[in-house]
C-alpha positions as CSV (number, residue, x, y, z in Angstrom):
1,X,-4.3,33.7,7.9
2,X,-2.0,32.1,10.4
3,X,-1.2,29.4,12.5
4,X,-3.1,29.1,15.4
5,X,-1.5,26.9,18.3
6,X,-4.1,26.2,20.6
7,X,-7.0,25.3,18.2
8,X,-3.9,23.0,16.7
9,X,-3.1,21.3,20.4
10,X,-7.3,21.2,20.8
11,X,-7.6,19.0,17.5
12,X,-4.9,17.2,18.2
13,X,-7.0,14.4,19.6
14,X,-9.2,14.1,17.0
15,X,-6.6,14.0,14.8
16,X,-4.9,11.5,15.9
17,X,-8.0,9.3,16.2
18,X,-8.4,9.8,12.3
19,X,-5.0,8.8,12.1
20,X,-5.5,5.5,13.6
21,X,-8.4,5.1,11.7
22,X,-6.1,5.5,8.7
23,X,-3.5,3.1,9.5
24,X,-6.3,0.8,10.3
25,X,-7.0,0.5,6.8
26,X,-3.8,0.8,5.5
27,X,-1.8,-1.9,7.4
28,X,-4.2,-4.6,6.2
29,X,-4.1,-2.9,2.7
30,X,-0.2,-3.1,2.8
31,X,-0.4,-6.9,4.0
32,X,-3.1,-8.3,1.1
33,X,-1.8,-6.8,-1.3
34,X,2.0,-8.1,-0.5
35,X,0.4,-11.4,-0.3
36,X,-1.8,-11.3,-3.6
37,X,1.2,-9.5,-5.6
38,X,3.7,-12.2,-4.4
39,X,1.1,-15.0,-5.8
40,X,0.7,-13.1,-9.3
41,X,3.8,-11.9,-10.1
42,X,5.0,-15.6,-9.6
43,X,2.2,-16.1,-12.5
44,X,3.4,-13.6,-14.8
45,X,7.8,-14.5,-14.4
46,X,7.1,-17.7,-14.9
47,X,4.9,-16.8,-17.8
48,X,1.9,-19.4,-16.1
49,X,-1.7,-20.5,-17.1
50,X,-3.2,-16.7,-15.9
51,X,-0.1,-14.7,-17.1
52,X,-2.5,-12.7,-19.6
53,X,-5.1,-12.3,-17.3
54,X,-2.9,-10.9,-14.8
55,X,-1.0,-8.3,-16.9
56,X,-4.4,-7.1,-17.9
57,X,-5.4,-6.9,-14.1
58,X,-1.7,-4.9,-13.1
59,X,-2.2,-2.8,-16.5
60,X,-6.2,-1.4,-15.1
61,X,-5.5,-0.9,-11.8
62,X,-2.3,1.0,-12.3
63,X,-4.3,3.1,-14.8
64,X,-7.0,3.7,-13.1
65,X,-6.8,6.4,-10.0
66,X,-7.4,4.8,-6.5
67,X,-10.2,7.3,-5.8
68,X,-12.2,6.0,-9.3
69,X,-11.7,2.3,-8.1
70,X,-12.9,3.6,-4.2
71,X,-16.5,5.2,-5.9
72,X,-16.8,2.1,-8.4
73,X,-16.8,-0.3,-5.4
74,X,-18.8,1.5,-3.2
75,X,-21.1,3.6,-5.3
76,X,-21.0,1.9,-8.6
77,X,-21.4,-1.7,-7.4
78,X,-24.4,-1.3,-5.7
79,X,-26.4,-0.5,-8.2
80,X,-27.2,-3.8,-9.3
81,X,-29.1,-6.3,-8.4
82,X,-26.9,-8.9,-8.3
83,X,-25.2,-6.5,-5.1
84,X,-28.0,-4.7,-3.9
85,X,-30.7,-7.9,-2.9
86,X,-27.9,-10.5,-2.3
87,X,-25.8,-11.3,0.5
88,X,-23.2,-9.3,-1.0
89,X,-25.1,-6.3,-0.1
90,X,-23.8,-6.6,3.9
91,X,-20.5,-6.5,2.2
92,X,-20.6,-3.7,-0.1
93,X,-22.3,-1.6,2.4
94,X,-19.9,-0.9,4.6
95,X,-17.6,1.6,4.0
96,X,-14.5,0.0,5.5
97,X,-15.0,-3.0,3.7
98,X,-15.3,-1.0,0.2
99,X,-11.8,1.1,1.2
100,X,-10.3,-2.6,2.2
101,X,-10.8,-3.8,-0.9
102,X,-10.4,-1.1,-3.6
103,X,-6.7,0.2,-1.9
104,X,-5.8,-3.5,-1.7
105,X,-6.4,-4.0,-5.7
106,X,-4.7,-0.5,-6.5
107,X,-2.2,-1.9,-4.0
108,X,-1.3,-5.3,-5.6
109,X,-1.4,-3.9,-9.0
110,X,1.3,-1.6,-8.0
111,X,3.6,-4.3,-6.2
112,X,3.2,-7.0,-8.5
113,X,5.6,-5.1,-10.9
114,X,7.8,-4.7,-8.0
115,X,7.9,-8.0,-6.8
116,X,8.3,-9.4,-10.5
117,X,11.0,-6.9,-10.9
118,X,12.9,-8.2,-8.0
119,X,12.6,-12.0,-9.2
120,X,13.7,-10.9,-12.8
121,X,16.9,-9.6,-11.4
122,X,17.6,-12.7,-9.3
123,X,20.6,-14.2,-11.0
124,X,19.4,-17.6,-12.6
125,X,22.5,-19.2,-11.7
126,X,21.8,-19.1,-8.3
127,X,18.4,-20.8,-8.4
128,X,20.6,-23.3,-10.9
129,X,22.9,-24.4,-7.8
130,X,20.4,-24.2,-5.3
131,X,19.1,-27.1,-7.9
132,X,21.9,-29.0,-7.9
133,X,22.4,-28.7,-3.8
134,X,18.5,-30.7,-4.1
135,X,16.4,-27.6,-3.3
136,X,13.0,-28.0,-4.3
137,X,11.3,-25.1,-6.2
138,X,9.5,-24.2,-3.2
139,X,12.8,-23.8,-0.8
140,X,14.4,-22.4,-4.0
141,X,11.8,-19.8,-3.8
142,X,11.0,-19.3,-0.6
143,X,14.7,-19.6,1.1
144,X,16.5,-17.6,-2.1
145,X,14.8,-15.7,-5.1
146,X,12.1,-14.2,-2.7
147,X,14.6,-13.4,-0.3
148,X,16.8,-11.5,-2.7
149,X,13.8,-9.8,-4.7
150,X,12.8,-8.4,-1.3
151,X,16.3,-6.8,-1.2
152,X,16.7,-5.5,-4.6
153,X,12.9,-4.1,-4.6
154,X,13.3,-2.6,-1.3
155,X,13.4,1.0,-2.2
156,X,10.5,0.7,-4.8
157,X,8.7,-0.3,-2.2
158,X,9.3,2.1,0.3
159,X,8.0,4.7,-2.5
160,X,4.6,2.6,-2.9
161,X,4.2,2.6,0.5
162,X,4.6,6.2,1.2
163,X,2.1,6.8,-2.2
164,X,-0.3,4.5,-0.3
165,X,-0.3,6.2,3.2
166,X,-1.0,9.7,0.9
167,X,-3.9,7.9,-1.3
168,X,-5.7,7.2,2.1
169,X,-6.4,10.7,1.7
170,X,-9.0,9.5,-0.9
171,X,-11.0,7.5,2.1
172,X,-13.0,10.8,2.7
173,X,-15.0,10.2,-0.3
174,X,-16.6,7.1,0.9
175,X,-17.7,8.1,3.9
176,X,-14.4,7.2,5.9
177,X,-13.3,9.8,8.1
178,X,-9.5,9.6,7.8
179,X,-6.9,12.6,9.0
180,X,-7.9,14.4,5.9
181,X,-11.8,14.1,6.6
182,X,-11.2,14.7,10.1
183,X,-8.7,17.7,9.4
184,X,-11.6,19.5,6.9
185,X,-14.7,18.6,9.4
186,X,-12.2,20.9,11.7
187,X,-12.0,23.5,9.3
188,X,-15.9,23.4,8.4
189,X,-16.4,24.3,12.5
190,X,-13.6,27.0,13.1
191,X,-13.6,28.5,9.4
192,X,-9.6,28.3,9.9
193,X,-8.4,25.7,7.0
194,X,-4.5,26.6,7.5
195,X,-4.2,25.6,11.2
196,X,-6.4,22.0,10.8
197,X,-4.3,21.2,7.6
198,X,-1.1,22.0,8.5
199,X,-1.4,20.1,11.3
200,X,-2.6,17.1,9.3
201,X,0.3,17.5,7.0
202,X,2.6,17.5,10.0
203,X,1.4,14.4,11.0
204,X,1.7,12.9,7.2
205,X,5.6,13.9,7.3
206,X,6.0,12.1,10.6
207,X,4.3,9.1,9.2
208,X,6.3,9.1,5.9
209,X,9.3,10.1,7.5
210,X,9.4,6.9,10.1
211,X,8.6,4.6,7.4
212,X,11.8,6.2,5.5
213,X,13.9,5.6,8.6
214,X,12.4,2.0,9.3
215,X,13.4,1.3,5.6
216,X,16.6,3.3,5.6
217,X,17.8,0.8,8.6
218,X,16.6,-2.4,7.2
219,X,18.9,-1.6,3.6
220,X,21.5,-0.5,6.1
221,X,21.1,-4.1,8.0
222,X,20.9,-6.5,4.8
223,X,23.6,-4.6,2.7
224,X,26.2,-4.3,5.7
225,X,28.5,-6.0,3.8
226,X,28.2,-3.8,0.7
227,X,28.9,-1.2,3.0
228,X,31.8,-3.0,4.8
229,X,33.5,-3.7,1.0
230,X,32.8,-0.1,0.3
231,X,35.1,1.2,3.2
232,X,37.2,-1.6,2.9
């Protein structure tokens, strides 16, 4: 077994087509779930009508493997009735729409406890003068605890995001055919799994690797003072 160059530069195109195919369901997944885990964890540190529901909600999908939620949404649903004859059935069918959702729950499960982290840290005397300056709640939250949450959970969520990008190996099993899918079709032609993997892994570190960097510079860029004091 070894590493064979030229079938790697000959699958090189396909592999990167997979891995646009990838990041086209994982930059949405990234954006809903932000969105939906900014909206609950708001339920849950303010202790809101919901609260309950939506600790049961983080508590499943953070227990239940993203490759289990990806077959129950797009081989379990289907088998009723209530899926299978309805309208719903041009929604369920389609492979992309099944990865869309089932990442994005596993996703927002995941950053709800970050983001609720974040706002729990926020000192409350801050939010108490941004009170007494006449900020409403929503430019108290908007223009100062979310702000600041985003800062301290900044490194959690660089590691969710870099365990997303590798559970988008999981697409494969619905039909999706992701860099992993695309690197094993490769393998099923030439019988050669160590070139068509290794490549696909390289291609994983260079993803992970940027989104370290972009993340690395943007703690770099709103700590710069931290760093100033520290040399100071």
């Amino acid at each position: 077994m070894y590493f064979d160059p030229v079938l790697a530069w000959n699958s090189l195109p396909l592999l990167l087509t997979a891995t646009a195919r990838t990041l086209s369901v994982l930059i949405p997944v990234l954006m809903l779930g932000a969105v939906i885990a900014v909206y609950l964890a708001v339920i849950r540190v303010e202790n809101r009508r919901g609260s309950g529901f939506v600790a049961a909600y983080v508590n499943f999908f953070r227990g239940v493997p993203s490759l289990v939620v990806l077959y129950m949404i797009y081989s379990g649903l289907p088998q009723f009735s209530l899926v299978r004859d309805t309208w719903l059935w041009t929604i369920f069918s389609q492979a992309y729409l099944c990865a869309l959702m089932g990442l994005t729950l596993t996703h927002s499960a995941y950053m709800t406890e970050i983001v609720r982290g974040g706002l729990a840290v926020v000192p409350k005397g801050l939010t108490e003068a941004s009170a007494v300056l006449g900020l409403t709640e929503r430019q108290t939250f908007f223009r100062l605890r979310l702000p600041m949450a985003i800062r301290y959970a900044l490194r959690a969520y660089q590691n969710e995001i870099l365990i997303m990008i590798k559970s988008t190996a999981a697409l494969s099993a619905i039909t999706i055919v992701d860099l992993t899918a695309a690197a094993n079709s490769i393998f099923d032609y030439t019988y050669d799994p160590f070139t068509p993997l290794l490549t696909a892994a390289a291609i994983y570190w260079c993803l992970t690797n940027i989104v370290r960097f972009f993340f690395s510079t943007v703690d770099q860029t709103l700590n710069r003072h931290l760093i100033a004091q520290t040399y100071s």
